[in-house]
CHARMM-style PDB file with segment names, atoms N, HN, CA, C and O in Angstrom:
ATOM      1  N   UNK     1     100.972  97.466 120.651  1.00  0.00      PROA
ATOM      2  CA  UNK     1      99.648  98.015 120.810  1.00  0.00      PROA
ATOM      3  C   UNK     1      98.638  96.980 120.355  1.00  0.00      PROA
ATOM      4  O   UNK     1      98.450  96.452 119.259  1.00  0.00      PROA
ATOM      5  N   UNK     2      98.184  96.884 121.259  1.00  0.00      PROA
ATOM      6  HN  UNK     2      98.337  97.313 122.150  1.00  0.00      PROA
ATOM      7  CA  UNK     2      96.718  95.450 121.039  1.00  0.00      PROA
ATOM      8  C   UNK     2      95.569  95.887 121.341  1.00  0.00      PROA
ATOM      9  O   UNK     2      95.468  96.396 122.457  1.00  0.00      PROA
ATOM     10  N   UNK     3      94.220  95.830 120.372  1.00  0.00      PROA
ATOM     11  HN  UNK     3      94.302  95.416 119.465  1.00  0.00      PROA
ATOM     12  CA  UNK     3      93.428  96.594 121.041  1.00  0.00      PROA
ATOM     13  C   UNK     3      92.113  96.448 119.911  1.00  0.00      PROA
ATOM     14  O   UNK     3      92.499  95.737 118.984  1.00  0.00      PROA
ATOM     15  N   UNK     4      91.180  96.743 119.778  1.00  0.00      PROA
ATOM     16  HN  UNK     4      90.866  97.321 120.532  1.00  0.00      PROA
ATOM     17  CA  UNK     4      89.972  96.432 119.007  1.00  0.00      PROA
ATOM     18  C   UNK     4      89.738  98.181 118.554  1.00  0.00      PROA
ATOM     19  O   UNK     4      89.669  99.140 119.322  1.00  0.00      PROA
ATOM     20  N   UNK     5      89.647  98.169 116.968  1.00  0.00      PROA
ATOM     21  HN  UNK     5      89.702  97.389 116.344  1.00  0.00      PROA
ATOM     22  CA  UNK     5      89.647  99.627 116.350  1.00  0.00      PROA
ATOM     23  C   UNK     5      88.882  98.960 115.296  1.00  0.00      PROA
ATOM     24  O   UNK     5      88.678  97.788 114.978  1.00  0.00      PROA
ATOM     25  N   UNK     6      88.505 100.193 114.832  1.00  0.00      PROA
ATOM     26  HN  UNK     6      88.671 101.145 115.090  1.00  0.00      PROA
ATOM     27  CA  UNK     6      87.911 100.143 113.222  1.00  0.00      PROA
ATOM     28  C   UNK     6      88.321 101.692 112.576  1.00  0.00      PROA
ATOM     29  O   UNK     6      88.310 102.769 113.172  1.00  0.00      PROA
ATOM     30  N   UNK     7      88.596 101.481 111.498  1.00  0.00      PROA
ATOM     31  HN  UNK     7      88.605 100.606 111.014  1.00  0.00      PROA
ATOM     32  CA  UNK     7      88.437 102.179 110.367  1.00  0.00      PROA
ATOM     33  C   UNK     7      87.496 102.470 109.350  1.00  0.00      PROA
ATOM     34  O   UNK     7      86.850 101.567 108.818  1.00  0.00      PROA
ATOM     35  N   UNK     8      87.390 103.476 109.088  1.00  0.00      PROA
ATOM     36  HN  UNK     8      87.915 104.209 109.520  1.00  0.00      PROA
ATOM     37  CA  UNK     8      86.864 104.277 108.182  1.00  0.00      PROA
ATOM     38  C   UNK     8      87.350 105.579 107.513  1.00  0.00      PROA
ATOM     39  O   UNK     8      87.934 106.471 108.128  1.00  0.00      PROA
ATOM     40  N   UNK     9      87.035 105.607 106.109  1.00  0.00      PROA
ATOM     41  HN  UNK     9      86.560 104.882 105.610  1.00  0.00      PROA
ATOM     42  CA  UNK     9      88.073 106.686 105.350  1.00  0.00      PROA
ATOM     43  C   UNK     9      87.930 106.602 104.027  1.00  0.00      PROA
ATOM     44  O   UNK     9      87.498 105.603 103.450  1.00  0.00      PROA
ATOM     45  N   UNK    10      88.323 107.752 103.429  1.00  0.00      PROA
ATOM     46  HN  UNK    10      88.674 108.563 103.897  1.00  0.00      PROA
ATOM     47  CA  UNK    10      88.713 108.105 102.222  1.00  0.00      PROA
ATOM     48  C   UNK    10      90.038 107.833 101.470  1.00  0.00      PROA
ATOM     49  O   UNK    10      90.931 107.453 102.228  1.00  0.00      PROA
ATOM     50  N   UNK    11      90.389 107.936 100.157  1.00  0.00      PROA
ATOM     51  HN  UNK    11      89.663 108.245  99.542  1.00  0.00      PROA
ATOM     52  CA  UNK    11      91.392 107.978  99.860  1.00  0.00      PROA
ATOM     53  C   UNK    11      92.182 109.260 100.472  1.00  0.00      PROA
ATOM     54  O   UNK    11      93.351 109.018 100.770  1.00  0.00      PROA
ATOM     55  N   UNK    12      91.777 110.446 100.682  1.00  0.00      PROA
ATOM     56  HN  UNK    12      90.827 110.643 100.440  1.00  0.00      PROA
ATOM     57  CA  UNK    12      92.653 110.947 101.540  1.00  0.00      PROA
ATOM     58  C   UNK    12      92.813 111.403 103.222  1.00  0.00      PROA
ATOM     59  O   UNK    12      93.570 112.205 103.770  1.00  0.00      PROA
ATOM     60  N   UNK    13      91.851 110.597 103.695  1.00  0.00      PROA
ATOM     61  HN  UNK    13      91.237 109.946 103.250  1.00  0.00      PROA
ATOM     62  CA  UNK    13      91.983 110.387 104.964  1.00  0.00      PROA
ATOM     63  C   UNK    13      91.011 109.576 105.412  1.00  0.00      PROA
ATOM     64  O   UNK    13      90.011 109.196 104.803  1.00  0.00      PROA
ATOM     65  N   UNK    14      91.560 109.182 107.156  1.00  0.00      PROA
ATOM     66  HN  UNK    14      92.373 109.490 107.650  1.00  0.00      PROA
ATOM     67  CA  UNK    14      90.475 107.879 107.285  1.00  0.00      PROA
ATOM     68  C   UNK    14      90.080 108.454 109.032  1.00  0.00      PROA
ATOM     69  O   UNK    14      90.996 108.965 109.677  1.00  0.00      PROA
ATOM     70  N   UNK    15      88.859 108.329 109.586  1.00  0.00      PROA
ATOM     71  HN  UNK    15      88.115 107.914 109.063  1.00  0.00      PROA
ATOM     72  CA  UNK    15      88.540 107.445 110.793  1.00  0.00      PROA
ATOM     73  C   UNK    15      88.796 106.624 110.958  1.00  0.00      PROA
ATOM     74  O   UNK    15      88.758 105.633 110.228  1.00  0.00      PROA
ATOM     75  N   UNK    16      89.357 106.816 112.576  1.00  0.00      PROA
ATOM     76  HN  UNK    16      89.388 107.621 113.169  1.00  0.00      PROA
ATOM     77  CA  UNK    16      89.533 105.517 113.613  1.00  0.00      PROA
ATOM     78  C   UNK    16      88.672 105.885 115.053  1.00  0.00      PROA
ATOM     79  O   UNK    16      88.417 106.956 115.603  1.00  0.00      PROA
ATOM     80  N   UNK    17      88.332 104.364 115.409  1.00  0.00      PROA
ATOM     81  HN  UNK    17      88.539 103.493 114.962  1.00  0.00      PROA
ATOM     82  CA  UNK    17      87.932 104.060 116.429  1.00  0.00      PROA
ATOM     83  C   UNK    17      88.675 103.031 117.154  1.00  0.00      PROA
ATOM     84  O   UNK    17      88.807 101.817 116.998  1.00  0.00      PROA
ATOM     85  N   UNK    18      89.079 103.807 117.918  1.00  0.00      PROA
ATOM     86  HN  UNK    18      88.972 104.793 118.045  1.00  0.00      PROA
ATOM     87  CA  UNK    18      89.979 102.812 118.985  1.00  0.00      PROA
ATOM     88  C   UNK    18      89.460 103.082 120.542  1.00  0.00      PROA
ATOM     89  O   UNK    18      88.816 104.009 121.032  1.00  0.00      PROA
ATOM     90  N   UNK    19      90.032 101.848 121.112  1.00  0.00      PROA
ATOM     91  HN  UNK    19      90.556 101.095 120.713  1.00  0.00      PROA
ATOM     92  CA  UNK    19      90.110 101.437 122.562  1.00  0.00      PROA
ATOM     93  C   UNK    19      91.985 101.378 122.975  1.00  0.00      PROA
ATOM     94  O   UNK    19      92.975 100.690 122.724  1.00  0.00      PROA
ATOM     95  N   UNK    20      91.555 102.709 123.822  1.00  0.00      PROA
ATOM     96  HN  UNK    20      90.751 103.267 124.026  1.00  0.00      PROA
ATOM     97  CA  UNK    20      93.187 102.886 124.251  1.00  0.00      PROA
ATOM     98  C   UNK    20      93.105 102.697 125.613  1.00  0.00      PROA
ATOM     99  O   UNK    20      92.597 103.519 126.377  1.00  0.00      PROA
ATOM    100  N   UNK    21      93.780 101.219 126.080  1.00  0.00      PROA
ATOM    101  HN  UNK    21      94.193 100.552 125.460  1.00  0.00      PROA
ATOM    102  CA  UNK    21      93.759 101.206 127.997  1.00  0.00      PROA
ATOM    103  C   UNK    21      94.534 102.400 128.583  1.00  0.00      PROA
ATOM    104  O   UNK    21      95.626 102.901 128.317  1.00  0.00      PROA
ATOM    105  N   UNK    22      93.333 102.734 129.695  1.00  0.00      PROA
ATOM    106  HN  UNK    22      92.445 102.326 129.911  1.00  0.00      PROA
ATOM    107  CA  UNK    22      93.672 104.158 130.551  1.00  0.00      PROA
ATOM    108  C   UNK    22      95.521 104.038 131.050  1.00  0.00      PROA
ATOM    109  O   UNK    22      96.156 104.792 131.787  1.00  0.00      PROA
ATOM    110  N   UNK    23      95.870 103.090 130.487  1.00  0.00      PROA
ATOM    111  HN  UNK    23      95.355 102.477 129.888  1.00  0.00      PROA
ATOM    112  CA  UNK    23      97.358 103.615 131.000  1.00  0.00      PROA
ATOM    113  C   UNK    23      98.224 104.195 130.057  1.00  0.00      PROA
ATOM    114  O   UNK    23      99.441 104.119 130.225  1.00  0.00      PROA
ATOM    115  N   UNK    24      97.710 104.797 129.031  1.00  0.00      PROA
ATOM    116  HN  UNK    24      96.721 104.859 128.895  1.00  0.00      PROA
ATOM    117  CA  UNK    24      98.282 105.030 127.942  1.00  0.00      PROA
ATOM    118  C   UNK    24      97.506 106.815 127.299  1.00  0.00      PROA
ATOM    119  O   UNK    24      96.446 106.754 126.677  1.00  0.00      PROA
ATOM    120  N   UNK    25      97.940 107.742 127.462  1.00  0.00      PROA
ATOM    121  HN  UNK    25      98.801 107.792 127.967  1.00  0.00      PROA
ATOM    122  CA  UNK    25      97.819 109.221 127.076  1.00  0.00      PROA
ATOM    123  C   UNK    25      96.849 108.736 125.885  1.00  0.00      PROA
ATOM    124  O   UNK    25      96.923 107.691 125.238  1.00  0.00      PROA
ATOM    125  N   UNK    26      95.908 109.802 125.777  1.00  0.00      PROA
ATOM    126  HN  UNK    26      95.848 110.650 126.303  1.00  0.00      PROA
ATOM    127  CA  UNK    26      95.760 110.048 124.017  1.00  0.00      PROA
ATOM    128  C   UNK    26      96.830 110.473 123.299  1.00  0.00      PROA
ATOM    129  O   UNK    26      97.184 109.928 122.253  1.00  0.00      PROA
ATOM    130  N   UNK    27      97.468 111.584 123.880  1.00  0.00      PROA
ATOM    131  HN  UNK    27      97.180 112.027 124.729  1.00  0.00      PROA
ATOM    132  CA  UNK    27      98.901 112.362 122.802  1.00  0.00      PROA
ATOM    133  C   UNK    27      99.675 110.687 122.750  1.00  0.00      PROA
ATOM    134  O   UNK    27      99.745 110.057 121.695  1.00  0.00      PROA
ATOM    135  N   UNK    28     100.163 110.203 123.959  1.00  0.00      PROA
ATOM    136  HN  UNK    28     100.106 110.715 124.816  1.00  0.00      PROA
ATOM    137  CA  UNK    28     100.709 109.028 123.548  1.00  0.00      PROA
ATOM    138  C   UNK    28     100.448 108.440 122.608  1.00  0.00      PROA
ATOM    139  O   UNK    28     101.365 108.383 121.789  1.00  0.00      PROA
ATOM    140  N   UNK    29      99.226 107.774 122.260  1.00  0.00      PROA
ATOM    141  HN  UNK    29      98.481 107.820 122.925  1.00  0.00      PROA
ATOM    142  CA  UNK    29      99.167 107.028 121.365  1.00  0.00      PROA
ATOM    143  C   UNK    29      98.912 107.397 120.325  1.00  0.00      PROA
ATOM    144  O   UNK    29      99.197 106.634 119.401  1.00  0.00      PROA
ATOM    145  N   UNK    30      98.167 108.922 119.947  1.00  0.00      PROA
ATOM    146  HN  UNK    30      97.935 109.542 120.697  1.00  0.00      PROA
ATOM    147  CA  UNK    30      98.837 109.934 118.395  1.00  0.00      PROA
ATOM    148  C   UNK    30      99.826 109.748 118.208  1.00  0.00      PROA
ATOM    149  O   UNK    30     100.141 109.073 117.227  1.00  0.00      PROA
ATOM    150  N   UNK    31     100.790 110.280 119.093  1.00  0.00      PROA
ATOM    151  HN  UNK    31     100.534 110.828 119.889  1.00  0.00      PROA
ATOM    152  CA  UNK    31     102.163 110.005 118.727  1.00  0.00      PROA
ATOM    153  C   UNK    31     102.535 108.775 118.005  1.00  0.00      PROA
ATOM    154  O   UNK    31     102.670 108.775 116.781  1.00  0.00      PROA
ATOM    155  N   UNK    32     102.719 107.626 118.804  1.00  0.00      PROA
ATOM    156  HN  UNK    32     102.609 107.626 119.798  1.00  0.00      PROA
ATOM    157  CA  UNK    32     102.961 106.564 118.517  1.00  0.00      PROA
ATOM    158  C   UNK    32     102.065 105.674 116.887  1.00  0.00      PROA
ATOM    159  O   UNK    32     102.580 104.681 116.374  1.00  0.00      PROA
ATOM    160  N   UNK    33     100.822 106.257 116.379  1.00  0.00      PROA
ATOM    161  HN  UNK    33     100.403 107.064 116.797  1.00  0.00      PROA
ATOM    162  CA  UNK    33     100.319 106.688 115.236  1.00  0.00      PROA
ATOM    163  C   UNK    33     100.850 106.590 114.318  1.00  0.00      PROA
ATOM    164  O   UNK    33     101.092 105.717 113.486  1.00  0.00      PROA
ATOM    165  N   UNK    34     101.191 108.295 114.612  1.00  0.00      PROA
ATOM    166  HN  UNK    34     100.994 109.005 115.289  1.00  0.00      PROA
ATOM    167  CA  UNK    34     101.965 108.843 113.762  1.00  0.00      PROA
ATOM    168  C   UNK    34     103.030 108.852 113.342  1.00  0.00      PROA
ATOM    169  O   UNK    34     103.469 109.205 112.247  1.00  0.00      PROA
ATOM    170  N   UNK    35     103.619 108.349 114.452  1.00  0.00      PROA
ATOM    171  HN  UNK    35     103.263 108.062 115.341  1.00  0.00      PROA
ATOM    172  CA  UNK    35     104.722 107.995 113.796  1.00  0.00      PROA
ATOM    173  C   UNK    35     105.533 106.452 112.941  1.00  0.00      PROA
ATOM    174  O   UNK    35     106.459 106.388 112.133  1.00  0.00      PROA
ATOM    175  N   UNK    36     104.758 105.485 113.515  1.00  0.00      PROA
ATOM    176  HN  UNK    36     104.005 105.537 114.171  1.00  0.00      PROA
ATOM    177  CA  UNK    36     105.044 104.514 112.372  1.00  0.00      PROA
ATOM    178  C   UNK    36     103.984 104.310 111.693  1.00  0.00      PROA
ATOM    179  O   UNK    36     103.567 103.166 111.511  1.00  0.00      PROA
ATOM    180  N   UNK    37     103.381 105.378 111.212  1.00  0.00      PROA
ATOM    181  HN  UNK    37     103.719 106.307 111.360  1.00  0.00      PROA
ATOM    182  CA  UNK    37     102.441 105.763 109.761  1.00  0.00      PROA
ATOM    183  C   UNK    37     103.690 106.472 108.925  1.00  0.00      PROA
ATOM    184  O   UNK    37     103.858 106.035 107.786  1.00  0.00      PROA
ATOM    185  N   UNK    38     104.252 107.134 109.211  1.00  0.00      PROA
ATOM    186  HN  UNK    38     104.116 107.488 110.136  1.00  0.00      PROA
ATOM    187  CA  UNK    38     105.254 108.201 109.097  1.00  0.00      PROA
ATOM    188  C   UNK    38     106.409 107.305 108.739  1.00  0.00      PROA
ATOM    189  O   UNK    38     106.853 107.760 107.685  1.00  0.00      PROA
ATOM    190  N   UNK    39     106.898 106.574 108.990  1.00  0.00      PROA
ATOM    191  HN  UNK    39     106.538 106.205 109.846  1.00  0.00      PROA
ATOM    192  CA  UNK    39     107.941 105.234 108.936  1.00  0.00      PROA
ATOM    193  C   UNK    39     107.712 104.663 107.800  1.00  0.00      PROA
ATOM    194  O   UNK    39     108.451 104.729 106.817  1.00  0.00      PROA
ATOM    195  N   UNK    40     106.436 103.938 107.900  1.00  0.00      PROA
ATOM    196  HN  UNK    40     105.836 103.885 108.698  1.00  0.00      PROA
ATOM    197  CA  UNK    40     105.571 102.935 106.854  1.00  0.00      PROA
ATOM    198  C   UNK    40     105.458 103.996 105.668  1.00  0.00      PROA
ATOM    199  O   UNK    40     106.068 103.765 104.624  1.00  0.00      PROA
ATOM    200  N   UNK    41     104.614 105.272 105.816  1.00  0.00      PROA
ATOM    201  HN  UNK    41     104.118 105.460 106.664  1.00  0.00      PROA
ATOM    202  CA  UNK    41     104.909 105.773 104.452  1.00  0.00      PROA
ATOM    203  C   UNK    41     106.426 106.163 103.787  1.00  0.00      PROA
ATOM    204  O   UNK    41     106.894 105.627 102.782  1.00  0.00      PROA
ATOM    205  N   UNK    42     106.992 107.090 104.488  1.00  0.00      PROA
ATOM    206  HN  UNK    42     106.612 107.525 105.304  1.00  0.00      PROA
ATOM    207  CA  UNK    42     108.253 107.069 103.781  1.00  0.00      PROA
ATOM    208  C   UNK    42     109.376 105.726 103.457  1.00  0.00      PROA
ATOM    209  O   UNK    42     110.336 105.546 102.708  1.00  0.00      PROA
ATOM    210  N   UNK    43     108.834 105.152 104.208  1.00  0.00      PROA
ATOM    211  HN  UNK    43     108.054 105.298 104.816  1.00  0.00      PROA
ATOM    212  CA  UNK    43     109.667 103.592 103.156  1.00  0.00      PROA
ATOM    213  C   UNK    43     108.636 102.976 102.396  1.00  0.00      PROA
ATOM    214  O   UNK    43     108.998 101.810 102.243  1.00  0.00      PROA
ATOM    215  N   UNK    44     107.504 103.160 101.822  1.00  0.00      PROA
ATOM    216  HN  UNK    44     107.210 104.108 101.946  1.00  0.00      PROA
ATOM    217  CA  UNK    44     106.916 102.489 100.682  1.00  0.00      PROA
ATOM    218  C   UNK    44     107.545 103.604  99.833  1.00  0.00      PROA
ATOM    219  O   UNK    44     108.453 103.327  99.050  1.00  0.00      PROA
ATOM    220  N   UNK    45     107.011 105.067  99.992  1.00  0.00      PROA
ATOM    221  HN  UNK    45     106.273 105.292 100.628  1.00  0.00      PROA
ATOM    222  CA  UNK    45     107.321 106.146  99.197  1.00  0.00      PROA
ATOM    223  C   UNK    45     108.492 107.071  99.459  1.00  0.00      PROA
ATOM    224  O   UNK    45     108.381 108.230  99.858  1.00  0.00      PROA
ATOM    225  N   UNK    46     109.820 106.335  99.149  1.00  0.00      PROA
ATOM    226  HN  UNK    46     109.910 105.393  98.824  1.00  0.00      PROA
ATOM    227  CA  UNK    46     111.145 106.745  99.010  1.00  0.00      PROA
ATOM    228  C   UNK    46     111.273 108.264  98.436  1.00  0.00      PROA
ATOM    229  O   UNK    46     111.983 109.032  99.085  1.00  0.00      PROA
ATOM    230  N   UNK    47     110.767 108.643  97.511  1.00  0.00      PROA
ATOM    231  HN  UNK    47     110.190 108.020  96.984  1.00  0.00      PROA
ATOM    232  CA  UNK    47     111.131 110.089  96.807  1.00  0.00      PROA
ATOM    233  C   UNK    47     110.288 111.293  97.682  1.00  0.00      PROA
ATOM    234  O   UNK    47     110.359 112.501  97.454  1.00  0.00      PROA
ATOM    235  N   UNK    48     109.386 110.563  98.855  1.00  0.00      PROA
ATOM    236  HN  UNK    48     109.329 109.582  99.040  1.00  0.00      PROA
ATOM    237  CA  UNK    48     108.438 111.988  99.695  1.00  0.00      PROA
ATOM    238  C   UNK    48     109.836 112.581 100.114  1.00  0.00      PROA
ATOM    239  O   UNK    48     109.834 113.811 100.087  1.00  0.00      PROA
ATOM    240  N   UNK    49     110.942 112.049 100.467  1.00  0.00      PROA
ATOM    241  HN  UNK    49     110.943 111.049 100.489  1.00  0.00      PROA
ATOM    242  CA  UNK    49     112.134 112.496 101.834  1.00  0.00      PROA
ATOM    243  C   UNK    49     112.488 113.435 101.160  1.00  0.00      PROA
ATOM    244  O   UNK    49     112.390 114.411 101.904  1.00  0.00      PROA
ATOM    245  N   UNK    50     113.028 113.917  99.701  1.00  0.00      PROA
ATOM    246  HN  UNK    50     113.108 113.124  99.096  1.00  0.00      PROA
ATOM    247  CA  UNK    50     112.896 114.324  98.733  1.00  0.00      PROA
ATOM    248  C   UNK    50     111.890 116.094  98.599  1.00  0.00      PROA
ATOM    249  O   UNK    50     112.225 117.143  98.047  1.00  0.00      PROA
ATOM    250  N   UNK    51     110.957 115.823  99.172  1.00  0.00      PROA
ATOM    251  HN  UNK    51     110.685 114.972  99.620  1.00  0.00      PROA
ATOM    252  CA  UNK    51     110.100 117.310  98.873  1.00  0.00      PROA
ATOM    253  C   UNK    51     109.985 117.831 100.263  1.00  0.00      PROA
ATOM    254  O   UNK    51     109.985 117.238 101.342  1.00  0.00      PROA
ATOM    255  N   UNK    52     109.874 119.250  99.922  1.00  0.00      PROA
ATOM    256  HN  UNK    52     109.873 119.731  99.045  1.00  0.00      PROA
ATOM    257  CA  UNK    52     109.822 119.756 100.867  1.00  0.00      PROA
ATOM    258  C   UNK    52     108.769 119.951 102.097  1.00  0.00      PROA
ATOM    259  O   UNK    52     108.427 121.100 102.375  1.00  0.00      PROA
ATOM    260  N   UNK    53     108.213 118.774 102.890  1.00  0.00      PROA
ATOM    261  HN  UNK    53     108.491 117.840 102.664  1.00  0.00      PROA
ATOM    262  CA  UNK    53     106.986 118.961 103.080  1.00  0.00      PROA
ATOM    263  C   UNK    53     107.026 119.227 104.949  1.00  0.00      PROA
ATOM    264  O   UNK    53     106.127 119.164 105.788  1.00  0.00      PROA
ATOM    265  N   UNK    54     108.531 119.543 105.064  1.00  0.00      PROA
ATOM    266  HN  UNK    54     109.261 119.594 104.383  1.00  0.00      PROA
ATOM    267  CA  UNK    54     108.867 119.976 106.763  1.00  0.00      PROA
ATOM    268  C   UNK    54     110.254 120.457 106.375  1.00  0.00      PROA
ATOM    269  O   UNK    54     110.996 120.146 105.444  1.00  0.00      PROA
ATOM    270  N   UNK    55     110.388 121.444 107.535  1.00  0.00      PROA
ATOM    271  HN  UNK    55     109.786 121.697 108.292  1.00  0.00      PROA
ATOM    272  CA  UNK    55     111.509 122.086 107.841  1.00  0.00      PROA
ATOM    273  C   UNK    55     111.044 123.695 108.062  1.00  0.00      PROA
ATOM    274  OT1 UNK    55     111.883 124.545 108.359  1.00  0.00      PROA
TER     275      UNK     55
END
């Protein structure tokens, strides 16, 4: 994903501004987000896998 964004945010959450080329869904690229946000946090923070925060 290559693309010109900015951020903005809080310690507990942030704005983004992105440029997503029309060949690519919005859900797509939430997805894709979220999920190696989701990756990246649970391997800095090993003990989240640990609580119950899905199922």
């Amino acid at each position: 994903m290559n693309g010109d964004s900015e951020i903005n945010g809080k310690i507990d959450h942030a704005h983004m501004t992105v440029l997503v080329p029309p060949k690519i869904s919005i859900s797509d690229f939430v997805g894709i987000v979220k999920g190696r946000t989701a990756i990246r946090v649970l391997n800095k923070f090993k003990n989240l896998k640990q609580k119950p925060y899905w199922g």
